[in-house]
N, C-alpha and C positions, 0 to 999 in steps of 0.2 A: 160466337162472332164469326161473321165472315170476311177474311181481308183478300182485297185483289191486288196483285203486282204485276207491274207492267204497263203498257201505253197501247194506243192507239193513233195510229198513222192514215195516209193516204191508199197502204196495199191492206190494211185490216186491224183488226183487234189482238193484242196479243196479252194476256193476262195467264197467271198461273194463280189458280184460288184457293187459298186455305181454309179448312174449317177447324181454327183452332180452341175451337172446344172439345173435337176430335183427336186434336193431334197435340193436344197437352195432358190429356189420357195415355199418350204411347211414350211406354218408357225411354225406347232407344233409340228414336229418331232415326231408320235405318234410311229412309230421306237422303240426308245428309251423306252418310258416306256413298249413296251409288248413284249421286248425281256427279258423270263426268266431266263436268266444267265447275264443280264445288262451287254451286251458287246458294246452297243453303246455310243457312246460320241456323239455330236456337238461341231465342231472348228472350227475357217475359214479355208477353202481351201486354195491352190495357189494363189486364186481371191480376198482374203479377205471376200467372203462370205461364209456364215455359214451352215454348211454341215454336214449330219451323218458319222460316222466313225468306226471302229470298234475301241477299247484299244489295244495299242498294246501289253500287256501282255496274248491277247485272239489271238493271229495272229499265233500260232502256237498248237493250238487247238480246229480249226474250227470244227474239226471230230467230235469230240466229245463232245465239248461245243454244235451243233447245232443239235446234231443225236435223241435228243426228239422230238424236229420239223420236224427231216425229217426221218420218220420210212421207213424203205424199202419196204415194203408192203402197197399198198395202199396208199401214198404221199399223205395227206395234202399239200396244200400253207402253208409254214411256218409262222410265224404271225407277224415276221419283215416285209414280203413282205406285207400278208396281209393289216396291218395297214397304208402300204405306198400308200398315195390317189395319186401321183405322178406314179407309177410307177417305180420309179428310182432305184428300191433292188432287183437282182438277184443272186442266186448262181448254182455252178460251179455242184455241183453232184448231 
C-alpha cells in the first residue's frame, strides 16, 4: 500500500510517501530516530502490520517541519529517506 501525508496549498504539494509494504519489512525503523523534528511514529497499517507514519499533528507542516533536510540549493537525500534501507520514504518536492 501506498499512503501519502501531507497537503497541498496555493505555493505547491507537499507530501511525504510511504511504501508500507516496504517499510513493515524493516525491522527497526531507523526513520524514526534520525528524523530531526520526530515526526515519525510506527502503527499498524490497514494490514495490522507495523509501519512508519508521519503524527498527524505534523500533516499540515511538511514545508516546513522538512525544509532543513531539503535546502533548495544543492538537495541532500533527506535522512528519513536516507536511513530507510528499504527504500520505502519518498517526498513530493
Amino acid at each position: 500500500m501506498i499512503a501519502n501525508y501531507g497537503y497541498t496549498d496555493g505555493s505547491g504539494s507537499y507530501y511525504i510517501t510511504i511504501h508500507t509494504d516496504s517499510c513493515a519489512a524493516c525491522a527497526g525503523h531507523p526513520c524514526v530516530q534520525v528524523c530531526p523534528e520526530a515526526m515519525f511514529t510506527v502503527e499498524p497499517d490497514d494490514y495490522d502490520d507495523s509501519a512508519a507514519m508521519i503524527k498527524r499533528e505534523f500533516l499540515k507542516q511538511l514545508k516546513y517541519k522538512c525544509a532543513p533536510c531539503k535546502p533548495v540549493n544543492d538537495p541532500p537525500t533527506p535522512s528519513c529517506m536516507s536511513a530507510c534501507p528499504a527504500g520505502a520514504i519518498s517526498h513530493s518536492w
